[in-house]
N, C-alpha and C positions, 0 to 999 in steps of 0.2 A: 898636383897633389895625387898620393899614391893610397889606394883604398887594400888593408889585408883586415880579412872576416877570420874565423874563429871559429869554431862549434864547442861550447864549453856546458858540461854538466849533466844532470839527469834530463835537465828540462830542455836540451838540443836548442841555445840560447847563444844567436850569434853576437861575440863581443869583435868591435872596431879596433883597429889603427888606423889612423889617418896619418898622414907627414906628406913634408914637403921636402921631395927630393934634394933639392939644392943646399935647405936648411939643417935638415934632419929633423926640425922643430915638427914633435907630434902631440897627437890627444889620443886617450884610452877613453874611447865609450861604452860603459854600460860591460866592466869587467866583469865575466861573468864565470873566470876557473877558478873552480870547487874542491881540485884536489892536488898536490902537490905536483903532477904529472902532467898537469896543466898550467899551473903558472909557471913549470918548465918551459914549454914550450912558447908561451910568452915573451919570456927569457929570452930565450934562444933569436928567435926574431928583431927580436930589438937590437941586440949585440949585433947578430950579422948585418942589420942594416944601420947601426951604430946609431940610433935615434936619440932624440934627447927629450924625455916625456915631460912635455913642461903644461900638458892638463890631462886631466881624471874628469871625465863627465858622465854624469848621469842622466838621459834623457826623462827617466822616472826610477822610482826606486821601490818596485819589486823586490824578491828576492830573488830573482834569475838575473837578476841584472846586478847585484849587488856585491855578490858572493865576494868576488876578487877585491872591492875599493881599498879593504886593510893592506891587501897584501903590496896591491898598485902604489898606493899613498906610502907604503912605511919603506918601500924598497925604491924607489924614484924620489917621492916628495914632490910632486907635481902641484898647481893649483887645483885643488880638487873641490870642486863645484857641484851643486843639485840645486832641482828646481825647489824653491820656498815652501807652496804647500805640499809636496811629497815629503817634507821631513818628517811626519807622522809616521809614515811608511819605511824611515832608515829606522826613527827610533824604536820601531817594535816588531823590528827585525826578529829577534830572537822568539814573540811569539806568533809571529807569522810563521817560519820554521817548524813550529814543533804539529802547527794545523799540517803539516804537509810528512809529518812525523821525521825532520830535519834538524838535527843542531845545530845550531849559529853562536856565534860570539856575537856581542853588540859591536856597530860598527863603528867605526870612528866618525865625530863628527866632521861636518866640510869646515874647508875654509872659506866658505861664503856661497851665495847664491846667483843665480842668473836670470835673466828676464828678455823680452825682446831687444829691449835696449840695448845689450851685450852683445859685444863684436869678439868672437874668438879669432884669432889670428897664428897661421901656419906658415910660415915666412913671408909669400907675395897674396898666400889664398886665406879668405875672410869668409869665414863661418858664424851667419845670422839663425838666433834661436826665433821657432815658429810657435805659437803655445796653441797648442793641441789639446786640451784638457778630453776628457772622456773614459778613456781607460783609466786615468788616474787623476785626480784633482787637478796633479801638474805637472804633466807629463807636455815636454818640449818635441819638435822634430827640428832638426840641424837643417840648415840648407848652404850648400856652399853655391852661388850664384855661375861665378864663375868657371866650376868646376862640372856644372850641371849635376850633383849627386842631392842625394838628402837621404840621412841616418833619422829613418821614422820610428826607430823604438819599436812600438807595441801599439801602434796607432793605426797603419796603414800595411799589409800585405798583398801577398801573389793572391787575388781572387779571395782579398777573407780583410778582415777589419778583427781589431784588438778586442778581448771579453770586456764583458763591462758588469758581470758579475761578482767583481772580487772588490775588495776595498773599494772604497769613493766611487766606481762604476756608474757610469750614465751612459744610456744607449744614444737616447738623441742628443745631449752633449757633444759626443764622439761623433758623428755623424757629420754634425754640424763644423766640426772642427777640420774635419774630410773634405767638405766641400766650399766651406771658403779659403782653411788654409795650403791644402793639399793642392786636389785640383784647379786651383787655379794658376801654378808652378808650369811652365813649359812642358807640351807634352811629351819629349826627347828626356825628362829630367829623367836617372837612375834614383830608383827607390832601394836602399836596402836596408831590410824590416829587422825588428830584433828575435825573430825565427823565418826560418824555410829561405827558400830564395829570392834576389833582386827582382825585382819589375821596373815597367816606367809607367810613369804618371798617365799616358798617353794609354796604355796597355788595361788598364786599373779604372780607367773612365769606358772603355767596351765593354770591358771583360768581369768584373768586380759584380759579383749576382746582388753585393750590399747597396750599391750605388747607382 
């Protein structure tokens, strides 16, 4: 499985592809381009690697993370999925926006929800959801086992942990959701966070001043 990042928007908000080389079968995490020049280039990637986006995930649904879902869903039609209690958070999107002096459309709703139970699958590689709650009521981090990676959202960064000031926000929530779900992941595993750069699990248990 092949990992391309993204830097999309004001809020410098990396959005995922995942895919599986052989399959082409990919997921969009956590779309996060904001302006037509950006789901260009989107575009463009996906064609050249001829993918076939068959899921839309939302590890949480901020609005850095959300921006793209219309554009991802009405232009693919993928499975487009979020966590259950972040729905509060797609549906008042548009006044989350305007707190940030942002316009939004409402978004479209998902076709359903996901929980740990949930097995995404990329041709041969299986993507188990981790629930992380803290930053957001219900905010997941991806783990692909096999692949050694995990797509942590807004949960876990390079030397820095997720705000817990904004919407549904718990510090020790989050915290806690770090150190049983997180670290305890292979310390070799790659982290990459929904801003700034990857780390490993391994790096983030020295180095991480929160933990």
């Amino acid at each position: 499985m092949k990992v391309k990042s993204f830097v999309f928007s004001p809020f410098d908000e990396n959005t995922f592809v995942v895919y599986d080389e052989v399959t082409k079968e990919a997921a969009i995490i956590d779309p996060g381009c904001y302006s037509e020049g950006e789901e260009a280039m989107l575009v463009e990637f996906i064609e050249e690697e001829q993918l076939n986006v068959k899921y839309l995930i939302n590890t949480h649904c901020h609005l850095d993370h959300i921006f793209g879902n219309n554009f991802v869903k009405l232009k693919y039609n993928p499975n487009y999925l979020i966590p259950q209690k972040d729905l509060f958070l797609l549906e008042n999107a548009p006044k989350m926006g305007s707190a940030f002096g942002i316009e939004m459309d409402e978004v479209l709703k998902p076709d359903g929800f996901y929980d740990e139970d949930t097995i995404f699958t990329l041709g041969a590689t299986q993507i188990i959801p981790l629930f992380t709650p803290g930053h957001t009521p219900g905010e997941y981090c991806l783990y692909a086992e096999s692949e050694g990676i995990c797509i942590a959202g807004d949960v876990l960064f390079e030397q820095g942990i997720g705000r817990t000031d904004l919407w549904g926000g718990d510090y020790e929530i989050l915290l806690h959701s770090i150190k049983t779900k997180l670290l305890t992941l292979p310390e070799e595993t790659v982290v990459y966070p929904g801003h700034g750069n990857s780390t490993t699990i391994g790096s983030e248990k020295r180095l991480n001043p929160f933990l």
